[in-house]
N, C-alpha and C positions, 0 to 999 in steps of 0.2 A: 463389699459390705462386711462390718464386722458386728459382733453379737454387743459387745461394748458400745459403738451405735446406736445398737437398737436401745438399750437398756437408757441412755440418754435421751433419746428421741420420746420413751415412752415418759419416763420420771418426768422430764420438763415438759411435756406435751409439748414437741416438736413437731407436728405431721398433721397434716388435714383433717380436721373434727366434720368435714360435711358431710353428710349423708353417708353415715356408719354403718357397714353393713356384715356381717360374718360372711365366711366363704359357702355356708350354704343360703344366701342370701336374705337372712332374719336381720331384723332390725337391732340396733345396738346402738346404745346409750352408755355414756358410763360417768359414774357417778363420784367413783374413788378412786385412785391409780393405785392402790394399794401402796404398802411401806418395803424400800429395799431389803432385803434380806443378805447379808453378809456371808450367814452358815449355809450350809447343805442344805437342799430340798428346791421349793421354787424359787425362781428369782422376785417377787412381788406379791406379799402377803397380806390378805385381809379386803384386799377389792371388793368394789360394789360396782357392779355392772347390769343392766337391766335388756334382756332381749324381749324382742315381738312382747315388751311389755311389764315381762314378770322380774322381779328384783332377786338374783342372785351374790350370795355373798362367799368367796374364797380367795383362791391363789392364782396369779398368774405367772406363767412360763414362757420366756422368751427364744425363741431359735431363727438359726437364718433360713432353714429351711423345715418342712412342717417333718421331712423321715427323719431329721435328727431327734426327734424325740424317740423312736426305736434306737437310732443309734447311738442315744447316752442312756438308754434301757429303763426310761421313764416307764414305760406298761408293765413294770413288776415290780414298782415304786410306791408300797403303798402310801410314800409322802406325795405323791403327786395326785393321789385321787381328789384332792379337794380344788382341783386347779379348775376354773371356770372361762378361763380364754386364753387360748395359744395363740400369741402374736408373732407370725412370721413375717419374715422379709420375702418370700417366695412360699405359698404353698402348692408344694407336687403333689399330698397326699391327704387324705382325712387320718384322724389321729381317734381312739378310742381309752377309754380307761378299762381297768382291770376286769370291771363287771361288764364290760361290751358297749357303753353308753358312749354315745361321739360326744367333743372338746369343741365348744365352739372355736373359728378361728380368723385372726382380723390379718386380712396379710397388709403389708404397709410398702411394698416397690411403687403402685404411683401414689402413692400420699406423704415422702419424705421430700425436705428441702434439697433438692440434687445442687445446688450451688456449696450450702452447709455443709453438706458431705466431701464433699472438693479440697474446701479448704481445712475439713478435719484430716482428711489425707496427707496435703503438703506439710501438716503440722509433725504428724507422725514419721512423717517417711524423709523429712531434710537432717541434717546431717550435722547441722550447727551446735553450738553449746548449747542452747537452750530450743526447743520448738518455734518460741515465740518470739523469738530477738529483734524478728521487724515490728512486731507492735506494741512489746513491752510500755512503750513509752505513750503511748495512747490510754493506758489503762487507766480510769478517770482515780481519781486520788483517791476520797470516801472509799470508792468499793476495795481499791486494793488495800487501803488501810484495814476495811475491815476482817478482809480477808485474810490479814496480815496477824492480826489479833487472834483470830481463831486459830490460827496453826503456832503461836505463840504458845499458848493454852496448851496445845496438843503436845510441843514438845516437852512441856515440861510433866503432861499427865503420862507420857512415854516412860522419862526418866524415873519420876514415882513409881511406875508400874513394874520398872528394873529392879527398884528395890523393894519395893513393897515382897516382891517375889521373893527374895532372899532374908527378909526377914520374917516371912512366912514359914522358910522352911527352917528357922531357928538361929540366925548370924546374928551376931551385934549391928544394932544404929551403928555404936561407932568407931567402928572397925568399918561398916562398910562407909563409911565419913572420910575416915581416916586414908580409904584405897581412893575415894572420888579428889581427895586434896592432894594428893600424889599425885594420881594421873595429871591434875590442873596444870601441875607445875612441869610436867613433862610436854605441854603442848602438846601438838599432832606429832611431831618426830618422832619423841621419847614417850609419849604416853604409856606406850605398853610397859616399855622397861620401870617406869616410875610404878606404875601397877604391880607387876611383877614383886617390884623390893617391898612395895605396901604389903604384899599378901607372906612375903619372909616373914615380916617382922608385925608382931601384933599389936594393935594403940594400947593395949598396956604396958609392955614392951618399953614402948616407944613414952609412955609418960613416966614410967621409973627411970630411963635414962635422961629426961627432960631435969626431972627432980632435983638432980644433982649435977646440973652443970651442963651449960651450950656445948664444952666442949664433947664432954658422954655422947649426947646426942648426935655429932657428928661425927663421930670413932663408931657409932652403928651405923649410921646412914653410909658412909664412906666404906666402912669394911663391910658390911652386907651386899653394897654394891660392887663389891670385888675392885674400886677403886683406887685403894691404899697400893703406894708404891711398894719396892720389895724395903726388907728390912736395910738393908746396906745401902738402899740410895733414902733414906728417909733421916734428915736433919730435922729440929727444931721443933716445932709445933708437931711435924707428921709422925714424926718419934713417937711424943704422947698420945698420938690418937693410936695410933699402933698399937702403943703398947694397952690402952682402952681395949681397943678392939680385942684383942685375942684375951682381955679376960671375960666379954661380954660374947663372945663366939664361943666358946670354953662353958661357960655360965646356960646358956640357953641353947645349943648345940645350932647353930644358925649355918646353914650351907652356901656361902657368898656367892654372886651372879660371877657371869665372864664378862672382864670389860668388851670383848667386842660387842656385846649386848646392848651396849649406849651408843650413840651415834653422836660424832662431834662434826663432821665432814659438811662444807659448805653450810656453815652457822656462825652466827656473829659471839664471837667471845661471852656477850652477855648470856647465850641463851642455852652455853655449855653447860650439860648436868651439873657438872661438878659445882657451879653458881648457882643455880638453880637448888640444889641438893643443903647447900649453906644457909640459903634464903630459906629454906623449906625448914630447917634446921630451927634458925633466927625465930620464924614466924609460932613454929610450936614451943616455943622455948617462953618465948614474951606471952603468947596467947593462946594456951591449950582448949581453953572455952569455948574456940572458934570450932570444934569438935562437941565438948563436950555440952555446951549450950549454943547451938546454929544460930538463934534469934539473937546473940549477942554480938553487935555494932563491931567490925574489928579497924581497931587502931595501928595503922601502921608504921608509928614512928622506931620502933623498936629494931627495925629494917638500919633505921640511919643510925641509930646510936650503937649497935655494933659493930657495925661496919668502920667506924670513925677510929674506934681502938683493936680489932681483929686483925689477925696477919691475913685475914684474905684479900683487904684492901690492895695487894701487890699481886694476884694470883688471880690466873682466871683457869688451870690447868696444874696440876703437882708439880710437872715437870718447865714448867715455863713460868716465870717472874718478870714483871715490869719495875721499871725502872722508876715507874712514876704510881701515885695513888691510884687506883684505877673507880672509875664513875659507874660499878656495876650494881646502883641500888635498881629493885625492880623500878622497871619505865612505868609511866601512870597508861599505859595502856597494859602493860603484865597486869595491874591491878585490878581495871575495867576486869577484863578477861577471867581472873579468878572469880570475882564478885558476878560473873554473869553465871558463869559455869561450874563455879564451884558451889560457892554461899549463896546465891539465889536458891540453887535447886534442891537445896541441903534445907533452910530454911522452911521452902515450899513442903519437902517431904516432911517435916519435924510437924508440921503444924497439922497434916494430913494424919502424919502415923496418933498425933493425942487428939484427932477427931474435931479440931478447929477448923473447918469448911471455909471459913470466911474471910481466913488469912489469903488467903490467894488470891482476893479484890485489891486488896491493900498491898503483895506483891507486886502487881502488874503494876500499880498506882507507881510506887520505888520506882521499878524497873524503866517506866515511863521517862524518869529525870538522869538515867545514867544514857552517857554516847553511845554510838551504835558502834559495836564490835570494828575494827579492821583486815579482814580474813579478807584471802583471793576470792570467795565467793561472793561473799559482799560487796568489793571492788566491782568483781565482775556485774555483776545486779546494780551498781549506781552507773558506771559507766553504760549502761544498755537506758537510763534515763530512770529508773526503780526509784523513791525515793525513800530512803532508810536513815532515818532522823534519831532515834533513840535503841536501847538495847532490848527493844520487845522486839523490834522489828527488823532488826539484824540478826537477833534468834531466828525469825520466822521463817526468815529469807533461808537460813539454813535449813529447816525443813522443807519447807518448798523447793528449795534443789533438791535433796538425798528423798524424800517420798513423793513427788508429783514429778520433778522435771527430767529426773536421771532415766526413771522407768516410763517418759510421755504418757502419762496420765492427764492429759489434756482435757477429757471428757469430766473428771472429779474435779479440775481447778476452775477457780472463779474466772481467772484469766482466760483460758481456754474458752470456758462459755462465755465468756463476754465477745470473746473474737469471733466465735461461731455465731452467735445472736444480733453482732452489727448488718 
């Protein structure tokens, strides 16, 4: 038996309501299961419970057995004094509070579903990618959509709560804008390093060298990421970012990364920094807004029409040129993927930070008409039969692995209870 058990057995009223009795065998009724408690002190707050009669109202405290309450040192707890019934899985012993007064106590070994319990086991204790991979696919649609919704919600009240924190303690919106659109373009690989070069170079920085020219822009992105060849192997275009670069390194004392820092190894040319880094370049060059105003719509054509006259058109690497035009405008799935993870949650927190509440219905509403992400995890969650239709719900799936299914929290998810409750 575990206390996480109990704590679900009691919430959901899973366990035998007949003839209630406390261990010193008084009558018991109860009236309120009280509200979980997350912080320190008891597990179940504000209960109403009625013995041999009279209506008592406090805390309840769960354990698996009744001496664990000396041995997590509840009797000199003055938060525990207010606890009105200790729900064990075994009581060995009578329990008292600080003034000497006995805790009534309900013990619960033959009143749980021992079949339930079985299969909460197998969930916890197999070894699969997910707990539930045999009956994911059973899970009736409604509930897991709606389940699906709420941890949608969740990740993005996560996100806001990352930054709300930082601008709490005095950073710019949009600088910390500027770091979350970096990272974007870094995907999981590069993320860090794309992070890293955001926090080099500041979004003013980065909008003075916009000012005056794509190419500015990318003679900092480039030389900050310690990208730039040496000076003796740099022809033509790389010349001039060079030569950019060290007046704009010189100018703002900027300390360049190591390129071993970036990762190009088993990646598809498209998705090499150094593309990635141009595109990042392109897109603040045509659209600074997308920063400086989040709720404003971004138009991506500015992607194609650079690209059509840019020497990167040949270049997917300083050191390596194609012989042909090369097709590395961002894929309409790079774009999904920004628009899910960058400018949604950028938008969502904009409308949070000027106290607009109500933009967040109308988010979800967006969010509702764009595809659902294509990440291995979400693969993985359609192939197990999940069905993930739009980008609320390929977000959520993302939560739902990294906070319920990584740590088998099987007892907090819908899914779980729904397989324990068949």
């Amino acid at each position: 038996m575990t206390e996480e058990y109990l704590h679900y057995s009691w919430k959901s009223k899973r366990f035998d309501f007949q003839n209630l009795e406390t261990t010193q065998n008084q009558n018991l009724r109860i009236k309120t299961m009280g509200y979980a408690n997350s912080n320190s002190g008891p597990d179940f707050l504000f209960a109403q419970i009625r013995i041999n009669g009279v209506l008592l109202f406090g805390h309840v405290e769960i354990h698996i057995k009744s001496s664990d309450w000396y041995a997590h040192g509840h009797q000199n707890d003055l938060a525990y004094e207010a606890v009105v019934l200790h729900i064990v899985y075994t009581a060995d012993q009578s329990v008292f509070r600080i003034d000497g007064s006995e805790i009534p106590q309900l013990e619960l070994r033959d009143r749980l579903n021992e079949w339930s319990f079985q299969r909460y086991q197998s969930l916890v204790e197999n070894q699969k990618w997910i707990a539930c991979e045999n009956f994911i696919i059973d899970w009736p649609r409604e509930k897991a959509r709606l389940w699906l919704y709420r941890l949608a919600i969740e990740r993005f009240e996560n996100k806001w709560q990352t930054l709300y924190k930082r601008l709490e303690e005095g950073d710019s919106f949009y600088q910390i804008s500027w770091e979350l659109l970096a990272k974007g373009f870094g995907m999981k690989v590069n993320a860090e390093a794309f992070t890293a070069l955001a926090r080099k170079i500041s979004w003013k920085q980065v909008l003075e060298s916009s000012a005056k020219g794509p190419h500015i822009l990318e003679a900092l992105f480039f030389g900050a990421a310690g990208l730039l060849p040496p000076k003796e192997e740099a022809k033509g275009y790389l010349q001039n970012l060079l030569s950019e670069w060290s007046f704009l390194q010189s100018k703002w004392n900027i300390q360049p990364m190591q390129p071993i820092e970036w990762r190009f190894s088993r990646m598809r040319p498209a998705n090499f920094p150094t593309v990635r880094l141009a595109q990042l370049s392109s897109l603040i060059h045509a659209h600074p807004e997308c920063i400086e105003k989040p709720g404003t719509k971004i138009l991506w054509r500015p992607f194609s029409e650079w690209y059509q006259t840019h020497d990167w058109v040949k270049h997917f690497h300083f050191k390596t040129q194609s012989e042909d035009k090369l097709h590395f405008l961002p894929s309409q799935g790079f774009l999904v993927h920004l628009e899910i993870n960058v400018f949604y949650p950028l938008r969502f927190s904009w409308h949070r930070w000027q106290g607009n509440e109500s933009y967040a219905e109308d988010l979800l509403d967006a969010m509702e008409k764009l595809p659902a992400e294509n990440n291995s995890i979400v693969k993985r969650f359609k192939d197990l039969g999940l069905e993930l239709s739009n980008a609320i719900e390929s977000q959520a799936s993302l939560q739902l692995f990294n906070e319920f299914c990584q740590h088998k929290r099987c007892l907090q998810c819908s899914m779980g209870q729904h397989i324990l409750e068949r």
